[in-house]
C-alpha positions as CSV (number, residue, x, y, z in Angstrom):
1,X,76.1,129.4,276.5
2,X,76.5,126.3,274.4
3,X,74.8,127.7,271.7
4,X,76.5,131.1,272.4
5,X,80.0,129.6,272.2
6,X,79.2,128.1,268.9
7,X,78.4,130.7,266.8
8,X,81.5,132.8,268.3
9,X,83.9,129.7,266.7
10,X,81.9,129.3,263.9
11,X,82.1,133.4,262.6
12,X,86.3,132.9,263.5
13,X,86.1,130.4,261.3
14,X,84.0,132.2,258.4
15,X,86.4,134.9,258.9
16,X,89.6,133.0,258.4
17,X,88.1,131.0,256.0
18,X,87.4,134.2,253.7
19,X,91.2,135.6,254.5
20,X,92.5,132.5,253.1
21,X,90.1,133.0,249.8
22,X,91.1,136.7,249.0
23,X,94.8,135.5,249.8
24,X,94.3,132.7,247.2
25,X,92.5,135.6,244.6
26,X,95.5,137.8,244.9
27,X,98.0,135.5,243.6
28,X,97.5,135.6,239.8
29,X,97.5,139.4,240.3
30,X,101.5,138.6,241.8
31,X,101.8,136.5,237.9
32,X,100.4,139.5,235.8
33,X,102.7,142.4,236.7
34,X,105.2,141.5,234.5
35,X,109.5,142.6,234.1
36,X,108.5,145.5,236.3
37,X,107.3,144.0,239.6
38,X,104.4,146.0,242.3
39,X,104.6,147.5,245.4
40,X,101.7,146.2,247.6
41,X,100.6,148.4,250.2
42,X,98.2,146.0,251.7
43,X,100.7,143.2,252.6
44,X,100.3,141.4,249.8
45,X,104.0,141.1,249.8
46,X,103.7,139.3,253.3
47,X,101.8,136.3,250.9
48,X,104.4,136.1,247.5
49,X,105.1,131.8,247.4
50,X,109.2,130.7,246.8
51,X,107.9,130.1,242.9
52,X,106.4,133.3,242.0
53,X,109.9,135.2,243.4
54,X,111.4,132.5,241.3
55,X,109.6,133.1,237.8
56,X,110.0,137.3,238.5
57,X,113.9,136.9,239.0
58,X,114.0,134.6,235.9
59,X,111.9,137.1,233.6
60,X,114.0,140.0,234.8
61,X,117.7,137.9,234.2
62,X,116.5,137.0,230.6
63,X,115.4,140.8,229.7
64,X,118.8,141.5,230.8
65,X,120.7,139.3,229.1
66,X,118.6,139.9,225.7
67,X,119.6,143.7,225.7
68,X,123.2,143.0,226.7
69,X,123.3,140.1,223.7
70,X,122.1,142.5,220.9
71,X,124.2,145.4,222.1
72,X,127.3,143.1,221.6
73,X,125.8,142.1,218.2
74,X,125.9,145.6,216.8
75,X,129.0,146.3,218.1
76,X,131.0,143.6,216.3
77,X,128.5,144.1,213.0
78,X,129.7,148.0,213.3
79,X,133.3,146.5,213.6
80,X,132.6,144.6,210.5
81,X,131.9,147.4,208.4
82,X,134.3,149.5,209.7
83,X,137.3,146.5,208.6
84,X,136.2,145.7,205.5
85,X,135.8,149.6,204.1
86,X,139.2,149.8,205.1
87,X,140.8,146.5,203.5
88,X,142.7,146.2,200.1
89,X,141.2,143.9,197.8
90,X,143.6,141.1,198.1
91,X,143.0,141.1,202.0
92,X,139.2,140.9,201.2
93,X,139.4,138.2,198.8
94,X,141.6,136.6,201.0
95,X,139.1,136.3,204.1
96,X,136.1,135.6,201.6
97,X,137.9,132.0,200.6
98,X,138.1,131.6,204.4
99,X,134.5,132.5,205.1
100,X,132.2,132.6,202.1
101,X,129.7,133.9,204.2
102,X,131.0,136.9,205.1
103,X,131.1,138.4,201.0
104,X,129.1,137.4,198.2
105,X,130.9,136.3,195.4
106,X,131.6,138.6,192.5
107,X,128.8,138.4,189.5
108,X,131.9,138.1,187.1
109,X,133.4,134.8,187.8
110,X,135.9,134.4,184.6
111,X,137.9,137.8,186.5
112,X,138.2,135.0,189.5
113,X,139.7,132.5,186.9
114,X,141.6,134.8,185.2
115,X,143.7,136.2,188.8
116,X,143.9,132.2,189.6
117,X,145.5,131.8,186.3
118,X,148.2,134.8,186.7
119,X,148.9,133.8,190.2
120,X,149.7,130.1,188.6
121,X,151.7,131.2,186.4
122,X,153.6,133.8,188.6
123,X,154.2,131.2,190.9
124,X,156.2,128.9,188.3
125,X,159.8,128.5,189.0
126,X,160.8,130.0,185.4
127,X,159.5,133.4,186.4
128,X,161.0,133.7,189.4
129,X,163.4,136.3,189.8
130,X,167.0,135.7,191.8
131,X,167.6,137.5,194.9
132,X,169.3,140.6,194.7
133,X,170.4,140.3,198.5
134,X,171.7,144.1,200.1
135,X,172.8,144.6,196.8
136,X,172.2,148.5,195.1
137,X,172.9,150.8,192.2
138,X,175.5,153.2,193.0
139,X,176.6,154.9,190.2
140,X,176.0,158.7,191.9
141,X,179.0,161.5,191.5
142,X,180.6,162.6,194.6
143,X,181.2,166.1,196.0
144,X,184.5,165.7,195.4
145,X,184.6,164.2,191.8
146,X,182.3,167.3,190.2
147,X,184.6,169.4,187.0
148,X,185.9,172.4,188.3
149,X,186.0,175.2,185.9
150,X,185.4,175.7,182.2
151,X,189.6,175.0,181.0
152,X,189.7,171.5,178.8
153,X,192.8,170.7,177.0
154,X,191.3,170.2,173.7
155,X,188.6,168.8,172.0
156,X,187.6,165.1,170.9
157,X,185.7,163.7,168.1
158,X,184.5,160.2,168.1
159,X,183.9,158.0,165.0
160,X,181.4,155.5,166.8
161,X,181.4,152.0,164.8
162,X,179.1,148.9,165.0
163,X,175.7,148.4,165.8
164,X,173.4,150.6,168.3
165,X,174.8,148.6,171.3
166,X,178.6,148.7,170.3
167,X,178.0,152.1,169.7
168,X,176.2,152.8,173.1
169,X,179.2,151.0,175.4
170,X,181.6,152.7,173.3
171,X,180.4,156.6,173.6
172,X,180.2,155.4,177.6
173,X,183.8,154.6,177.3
174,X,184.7,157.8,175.8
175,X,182.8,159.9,178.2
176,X,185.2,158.4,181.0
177,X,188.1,159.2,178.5
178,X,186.9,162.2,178.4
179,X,187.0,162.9,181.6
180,X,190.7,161.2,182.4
181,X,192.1,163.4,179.4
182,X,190.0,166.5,180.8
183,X,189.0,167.2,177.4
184,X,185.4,168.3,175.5
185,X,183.6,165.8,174.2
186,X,182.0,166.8,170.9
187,X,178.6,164.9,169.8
188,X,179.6,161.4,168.6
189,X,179.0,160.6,165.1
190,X,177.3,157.3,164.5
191,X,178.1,154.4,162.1
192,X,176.7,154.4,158.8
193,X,178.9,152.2,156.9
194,X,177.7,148.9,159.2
195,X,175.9,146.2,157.8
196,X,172.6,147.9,158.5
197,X,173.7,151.3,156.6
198,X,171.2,153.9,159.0
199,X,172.0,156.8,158.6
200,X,170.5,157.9,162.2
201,X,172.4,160.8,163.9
202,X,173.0,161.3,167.6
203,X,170.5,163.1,168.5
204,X,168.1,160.9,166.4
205,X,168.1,158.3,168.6
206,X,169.5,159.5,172.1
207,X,168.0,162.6,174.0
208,X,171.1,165.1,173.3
209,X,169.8,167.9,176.0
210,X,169.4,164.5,178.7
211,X,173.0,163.8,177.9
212,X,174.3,166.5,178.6
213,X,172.7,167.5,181.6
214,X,173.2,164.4,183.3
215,X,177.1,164.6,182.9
216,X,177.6,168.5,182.8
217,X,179.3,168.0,186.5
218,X,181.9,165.3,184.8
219,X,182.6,166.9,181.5
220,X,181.9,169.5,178.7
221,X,180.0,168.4,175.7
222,X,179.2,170.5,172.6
223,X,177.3,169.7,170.0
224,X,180.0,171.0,167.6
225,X,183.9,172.2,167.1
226,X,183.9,176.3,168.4
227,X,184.5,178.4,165.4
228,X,188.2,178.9,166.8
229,X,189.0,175.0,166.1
230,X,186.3,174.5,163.0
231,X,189.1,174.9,160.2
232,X,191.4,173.1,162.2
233,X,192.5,169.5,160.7
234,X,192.1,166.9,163.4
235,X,194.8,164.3,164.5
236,X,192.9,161.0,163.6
237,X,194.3,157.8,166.0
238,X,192.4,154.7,166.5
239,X,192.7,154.0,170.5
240,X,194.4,150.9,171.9
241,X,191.7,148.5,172.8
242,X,191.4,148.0,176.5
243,X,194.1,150.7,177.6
244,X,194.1,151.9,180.9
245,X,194.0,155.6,182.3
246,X,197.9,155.8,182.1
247,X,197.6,155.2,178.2
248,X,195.7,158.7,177.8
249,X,197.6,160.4,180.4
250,X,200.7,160.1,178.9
251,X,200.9,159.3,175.2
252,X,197.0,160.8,174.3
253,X,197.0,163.9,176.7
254,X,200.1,165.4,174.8
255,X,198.9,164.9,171.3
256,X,195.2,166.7,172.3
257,X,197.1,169.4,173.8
258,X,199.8,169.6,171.1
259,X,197.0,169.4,168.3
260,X,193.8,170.4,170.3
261,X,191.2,168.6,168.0
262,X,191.9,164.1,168.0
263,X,189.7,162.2,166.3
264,X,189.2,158.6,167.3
265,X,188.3,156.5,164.8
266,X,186.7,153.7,167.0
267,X,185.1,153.3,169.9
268,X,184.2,149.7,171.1
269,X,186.0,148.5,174.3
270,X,188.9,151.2,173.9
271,X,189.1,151.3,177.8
272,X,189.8,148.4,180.5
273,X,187.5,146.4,182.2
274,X,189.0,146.2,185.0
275,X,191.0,147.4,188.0
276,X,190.2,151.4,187.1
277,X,189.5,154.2,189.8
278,X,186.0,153.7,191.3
279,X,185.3,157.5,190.1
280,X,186.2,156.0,186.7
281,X,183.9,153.1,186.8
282,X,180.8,154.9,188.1
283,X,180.8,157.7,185.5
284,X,180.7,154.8,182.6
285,X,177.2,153.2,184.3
286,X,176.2,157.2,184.5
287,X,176.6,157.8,180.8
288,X,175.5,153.8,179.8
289,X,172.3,153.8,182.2
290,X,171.0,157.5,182.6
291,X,172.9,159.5,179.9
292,X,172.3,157.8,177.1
293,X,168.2,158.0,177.2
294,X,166.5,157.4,173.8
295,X,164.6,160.5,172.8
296,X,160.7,160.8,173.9
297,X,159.4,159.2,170.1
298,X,161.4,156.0,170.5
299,X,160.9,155.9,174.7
300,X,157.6,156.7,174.4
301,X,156.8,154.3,171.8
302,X,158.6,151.7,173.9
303,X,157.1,152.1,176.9
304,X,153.6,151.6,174.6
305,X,154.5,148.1,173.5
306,X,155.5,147.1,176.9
307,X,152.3,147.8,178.2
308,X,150.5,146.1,175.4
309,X,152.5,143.2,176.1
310,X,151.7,143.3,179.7
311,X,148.0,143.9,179.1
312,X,146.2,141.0,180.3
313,X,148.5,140.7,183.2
314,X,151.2,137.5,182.8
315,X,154.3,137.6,182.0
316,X,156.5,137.9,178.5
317,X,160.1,136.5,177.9
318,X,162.2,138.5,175.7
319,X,164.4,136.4,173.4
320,X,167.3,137.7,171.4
321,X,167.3,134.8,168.5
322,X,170.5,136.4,167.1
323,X,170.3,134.1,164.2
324,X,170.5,136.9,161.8
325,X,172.4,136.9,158.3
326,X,175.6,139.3,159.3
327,X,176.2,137.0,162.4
328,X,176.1,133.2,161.1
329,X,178.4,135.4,158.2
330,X,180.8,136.2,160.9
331,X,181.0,133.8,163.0
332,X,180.8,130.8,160.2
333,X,177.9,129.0,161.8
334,X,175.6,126.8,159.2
335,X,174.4,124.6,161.5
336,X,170.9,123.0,159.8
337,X,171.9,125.3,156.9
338,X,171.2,124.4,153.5
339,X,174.3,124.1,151.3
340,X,173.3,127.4,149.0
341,X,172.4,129.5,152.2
342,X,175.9,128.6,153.6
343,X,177.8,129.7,150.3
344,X,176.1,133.2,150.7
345,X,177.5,133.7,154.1
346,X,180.7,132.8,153.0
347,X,180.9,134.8,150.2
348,X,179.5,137.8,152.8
349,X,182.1,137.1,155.2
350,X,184.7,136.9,152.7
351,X,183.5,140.3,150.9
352,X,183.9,142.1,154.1
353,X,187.0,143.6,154.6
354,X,186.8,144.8,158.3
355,X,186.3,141.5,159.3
356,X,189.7,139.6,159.6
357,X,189.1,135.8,160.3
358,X,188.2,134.1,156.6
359,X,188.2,130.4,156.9
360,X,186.1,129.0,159.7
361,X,184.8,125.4,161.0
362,X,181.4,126.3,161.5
363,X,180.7,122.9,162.9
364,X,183.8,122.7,165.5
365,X,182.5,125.9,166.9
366,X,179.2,125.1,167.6
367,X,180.7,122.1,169.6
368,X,182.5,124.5,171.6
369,X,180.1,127.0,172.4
370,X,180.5,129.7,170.1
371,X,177.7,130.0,167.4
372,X,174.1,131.6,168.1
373,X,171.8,129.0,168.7
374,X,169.1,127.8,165.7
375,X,165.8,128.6,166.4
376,X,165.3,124.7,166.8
377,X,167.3,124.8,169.6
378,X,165.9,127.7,171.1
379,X,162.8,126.3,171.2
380,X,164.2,122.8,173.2
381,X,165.8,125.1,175.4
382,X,163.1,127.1,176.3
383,X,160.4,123.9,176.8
384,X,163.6,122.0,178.9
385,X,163.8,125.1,181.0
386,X,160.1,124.9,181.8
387,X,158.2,127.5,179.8
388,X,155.0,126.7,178.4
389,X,153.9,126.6,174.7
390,X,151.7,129.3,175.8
391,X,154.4,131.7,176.3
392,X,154.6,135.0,175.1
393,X,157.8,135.3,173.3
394,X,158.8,138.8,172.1
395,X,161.6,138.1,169.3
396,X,164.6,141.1,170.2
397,X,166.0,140.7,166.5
398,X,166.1,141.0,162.8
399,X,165.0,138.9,159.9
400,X,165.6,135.5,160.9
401,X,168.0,133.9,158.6
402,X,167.0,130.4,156.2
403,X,164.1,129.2,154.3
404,X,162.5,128.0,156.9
405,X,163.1,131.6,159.1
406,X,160.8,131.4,162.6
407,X,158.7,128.5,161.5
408,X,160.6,126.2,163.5
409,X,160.0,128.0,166.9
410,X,156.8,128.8,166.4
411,X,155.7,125.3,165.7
412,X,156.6,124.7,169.4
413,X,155.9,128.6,171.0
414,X,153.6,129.7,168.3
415,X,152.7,133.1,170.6
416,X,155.6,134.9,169.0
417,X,155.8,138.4,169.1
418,X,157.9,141.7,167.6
419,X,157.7,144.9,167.0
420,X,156.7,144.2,163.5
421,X,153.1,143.0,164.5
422,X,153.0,144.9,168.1
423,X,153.0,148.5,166.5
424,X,150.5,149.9,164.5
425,X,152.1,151.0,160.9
426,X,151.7,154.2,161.7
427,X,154.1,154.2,164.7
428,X,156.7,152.2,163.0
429,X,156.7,154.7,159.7
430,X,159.4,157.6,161.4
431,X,161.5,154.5,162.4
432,X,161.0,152.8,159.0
433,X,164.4,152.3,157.1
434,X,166.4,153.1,160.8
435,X,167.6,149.8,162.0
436,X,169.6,151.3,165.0
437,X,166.5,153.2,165.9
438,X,164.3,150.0,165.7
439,X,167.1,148.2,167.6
440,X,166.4,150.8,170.7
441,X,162.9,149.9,170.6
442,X,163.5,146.4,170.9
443,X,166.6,147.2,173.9
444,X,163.6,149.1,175.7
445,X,161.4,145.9,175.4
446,X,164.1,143.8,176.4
447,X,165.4,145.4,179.5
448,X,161.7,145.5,181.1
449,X,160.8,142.0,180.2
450,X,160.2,139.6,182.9
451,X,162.9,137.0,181.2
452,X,165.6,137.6,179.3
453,X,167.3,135.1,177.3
454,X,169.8,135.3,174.9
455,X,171.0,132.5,172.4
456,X,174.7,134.2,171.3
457,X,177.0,136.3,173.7
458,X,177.0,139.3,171.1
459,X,177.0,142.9,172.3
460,X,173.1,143.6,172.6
461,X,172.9,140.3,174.9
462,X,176.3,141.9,177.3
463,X,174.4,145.5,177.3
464,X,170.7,144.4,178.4
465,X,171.8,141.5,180.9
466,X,174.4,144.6,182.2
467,X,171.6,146.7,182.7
468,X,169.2,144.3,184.0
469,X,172.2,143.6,186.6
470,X,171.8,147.2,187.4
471,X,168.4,147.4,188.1
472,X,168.6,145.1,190.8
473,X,169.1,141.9,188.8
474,X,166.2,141.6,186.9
475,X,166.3,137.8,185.7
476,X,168.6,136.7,182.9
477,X,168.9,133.4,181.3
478,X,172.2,133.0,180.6
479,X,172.5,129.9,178.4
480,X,175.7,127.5,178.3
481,X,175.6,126.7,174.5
482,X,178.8,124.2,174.4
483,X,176.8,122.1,177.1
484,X,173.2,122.7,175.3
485,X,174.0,121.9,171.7
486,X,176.0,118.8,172.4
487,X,173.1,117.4,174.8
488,X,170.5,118.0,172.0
489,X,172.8,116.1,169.3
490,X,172.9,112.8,172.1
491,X,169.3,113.3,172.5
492,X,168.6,113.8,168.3
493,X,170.8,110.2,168.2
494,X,169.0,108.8,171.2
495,X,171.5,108.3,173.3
496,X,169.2,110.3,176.0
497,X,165.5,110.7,176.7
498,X,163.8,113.8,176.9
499,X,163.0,113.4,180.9
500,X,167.0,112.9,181.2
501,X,168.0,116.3,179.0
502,X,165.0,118.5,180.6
503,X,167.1,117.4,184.0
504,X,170.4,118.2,183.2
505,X,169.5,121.1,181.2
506,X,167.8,122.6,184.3
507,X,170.5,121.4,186.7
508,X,173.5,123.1,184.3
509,X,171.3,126.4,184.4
510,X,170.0,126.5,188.3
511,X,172.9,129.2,188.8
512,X,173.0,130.9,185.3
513,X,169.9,133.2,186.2
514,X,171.3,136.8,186.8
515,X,172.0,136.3,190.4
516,X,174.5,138.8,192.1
517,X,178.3,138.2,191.5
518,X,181.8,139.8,191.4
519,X,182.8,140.1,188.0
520,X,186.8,138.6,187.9
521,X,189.8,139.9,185.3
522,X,191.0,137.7,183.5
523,X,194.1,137.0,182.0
524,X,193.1,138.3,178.6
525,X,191.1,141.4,177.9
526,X,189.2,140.0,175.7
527,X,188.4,137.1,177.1
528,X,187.7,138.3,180.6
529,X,184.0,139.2,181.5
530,X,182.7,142.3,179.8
531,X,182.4,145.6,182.3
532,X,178.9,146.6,180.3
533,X,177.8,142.6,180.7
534,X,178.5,142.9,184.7
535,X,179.0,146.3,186.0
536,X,179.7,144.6,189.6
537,X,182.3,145.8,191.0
538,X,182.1,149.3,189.7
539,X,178.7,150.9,190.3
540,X,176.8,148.1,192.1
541,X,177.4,148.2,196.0
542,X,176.2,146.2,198.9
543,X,175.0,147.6,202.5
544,X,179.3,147.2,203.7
545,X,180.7,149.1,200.9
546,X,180.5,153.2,200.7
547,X,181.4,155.2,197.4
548,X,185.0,155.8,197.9
């Protein structure tokens, strides 16, 4: 039984013992399933050890968290793609200096120097242009104001005088005669006696079928006297400079109707400045800023040599150096003048008859402000304001008068320019001999530069900075010459040093930029503020004030 008992323990034994062995061969089989697990159907399950269950929920967590991490990596990559396809440039050039990594650079690096350059100079004081505030062009006609009818009570002819700006202000004036006489306006007839002797017509230098069409609602315009009034001798009577609507009402009005043809014999500044009706006021900016168009061959061409001065993208200054011969002649200024060239301008001046003041101090009016500035001191302006030497200068003049002409500038801005050496030959030769027409090419240039600076308050200087006002005060240099030429005479006797006139210079012209402001009557006509010059009040509004 002893025996018996044994072997019944030991094969218990054997049998457990060989349980425990397959138990122990199943368990890599547990390892080698993998992310997917196994159903056991023999109770395996029963025998899984804590750090096999471990390792399985590990694998599985990672697997899961791979997929979920590169589906969030495609999203944003699609994002990316989707952003920058729909960025402007500037934006994308703007995130690649924040992350290089994001866009390669360009293969062309001197484009990337170039922008940097332009922005630089943009960014300079002188170029920046005032604020125009809620200020706005409002020169339109109201309902109320349009001509009625086809009756007129006669007809006028104007004899335009002066140059192509003192002709321009002064057909602008007689449109809003015109129109306060209810009379027709017959083409005006340009000057041809002037110092520049063009014999340009009307309609060779403004767009005739433009003028009329612009102020066909304000008056009637022909291009000639009717057969009916052809014959008829007209009454000829030079205006009254700076009259008011009541002058024409009542001492003109009669005559037209009494005579039905008047000639006036001069146009320039025959109407007031100031304190007319609004309707009045807005019809003059019409006829100045929108009527009077050149024609397409002088716009055109214009337009061309803006462009070529704009074409590597920085900025130009248009200067009007109105140190020409006829001026210094008129106004007496020999400032720097040798003594042979100032005998010729006073034998000029004295040889002109229409101009009435003979004997001048040339000297004693430069100190007080009133002589174009020499191209010297242009030049010390313009470096004291802050323009570089590198400066494009476009020169809105004639030939500059002396022996030594432009050299003077240049050797300080030698990057002058003009319509001499911007236009081919062959686009200068219909203009060739036409001073007035040339002078419209040069008005065009000046009224898109990015600066405008003028050294003499002359009548091309009051009709560009006028228009620049009007097209939301594009910037204008307005230079106080009294100040600026006594400055540069202390610092020529060194009585200050350059640092201490740059300074001032810049201090006296922080507020002389073309900023927004009412113009004021004056006592004088002629020495108030010019309408032409600053056409606020009169057909510039702010946001509070309506057309009335």
């Amino acid at each position: 039984m002893t025996s018996g008992g044994g072997d019944s323990s030991g094969s218990a034994a054997s049998a457990n013992l060989l349980q425990a062995m397959g138990t122990r061969r199943r368990v890599p089989e547990l390892v080698d399933e993998g992310c997917h697990g196994s159903d056991f159907s023999d109770g395996g399950a029963a025998v899984r050890t804590p750090s096999s269950s471990y390792r399985r929920r590990m694998i599985w967590h990672f697997c899961w968290l791979f997929w979920v991490c590169w589906g969030l990596l495609t999203v944003f990559f699609l994002f990316l793609m989707l952003k920058f396809t729909s960025m402007t440039f500037d934006e994308v050039v703007t995130i690649r200096k924040q992350n290089d990594f994001l866009i390669p650079p360009p293969s062309d690096e001197s484009s990337i120097n170039d922008s940097a350059a332009e922005v630089n100079n943009q960014s300079l004081e002188v170029w920046r242009k005032p604020s125009s505030g809620d200020y706005h062009k409002c020169s339109h006609r109201l309902s109320r104001e349009t001509r009625r009818g086809a009756e007129t009570n006669g007809y006028i002819i104007v004899r335009s005088n002066g140059g192509l700006n003192q002709m321009k202000t002064g057909i602008s004036d007689m449109v809003a005669i015109a129109k306060i006489m209810n009379a027709t306006l017959v083409y005006p007839c340009l000057d041809h006696t002037s110092y520049w002797a063009d014999s340009s017509e009307f309609k060779d230098i403004f767009d005739s079928k433009h003028f009329e069409e612009v102020l066909k609602d304000d008056i009637q315009i022909v291009e000639s006297l009717p057969p009916k009034y052809a014959s008829v001798t007209p009454l000829v009577r030079p205006p009254v400079s700076w009259s008011k609507p009541s002058y024409y009402k009542e001492i003109i009005v009669p005559l037209l109707k009494k005579h039905k043809v008047i000639q006036f014999t001069q146009s320039d500044s025959r109407l007031a400045n100031n304190n007319l009706p609004k309707a009045i006021q807005r019809l003059r900016c019409r006829a100045m800023y929108d009527a009077l168009r050149f024609t397409d061959k002088i716009q055109t061409l214009g337009m061309k040599l803006v462009d070529r001065l704009r074409s590597d993208n920085k900025p130009y200054v248009a200067l009007h150096l109105r140190y020409e011969k006829d001026m210094l002649a008129f106004t007496g200024c020999t400032h720097n003048l040798t003594a042979e060239d100032a005998q010729k301008l006073t034998i000029m001046r004295k040889n002109a008859n229409h101009w009435k003041e003979k004997d001048i101090d040339g000297e004693a009016r430069r100190l007080q402000g009133g002589c174009p500035l020499t191209p010297r001191e242009a030049a010390i302006f313009l470096e004291a304001i802050g323009f570089p030497s590198d400066t494009k200068i476009y020169i809105v003049a004639g030939e500059i008068y002396s022996n030594h002409g432009i050299s003077t500038f240049q050797s300080k801005y030698p990057n002058v320019i003009s319509h001499s050496n911007l236009a081919t030959k062959e686009e200068l030769e219909p203009l060739k001999n036409h001073q007035n027409q040339l002078a419209a090419l040069d008005y065009i240039v000046a009224v898109e530069s990015d600066v405008f600076v003028y050294t003499y308050d002359g009548n091309m200087a009051k009709a560009v900075q006028g228009h620049r006002r009007f097209e939301r005060f594009r910037k204008t240099i307005v230079p106080d010459n009294r100040n600026l030429v006594n400055l540069i005479d202390k610092m020529d006797n060194g009585m200050l040093s350059w640092e201490e006139f740059s300074s001032t210079i810049k201090s006296l012209h922080a507020n002389r930029t073309g900023a927004p402001y009412r113009r004021v009557p004056g006592e004088f006509p002629k020495q108030e503020e010019n309408f032409y010059a600053n056409p606020l009040p009169g057909c510039i509004c702010n946001k509070q004030q309506g057309l009335t």
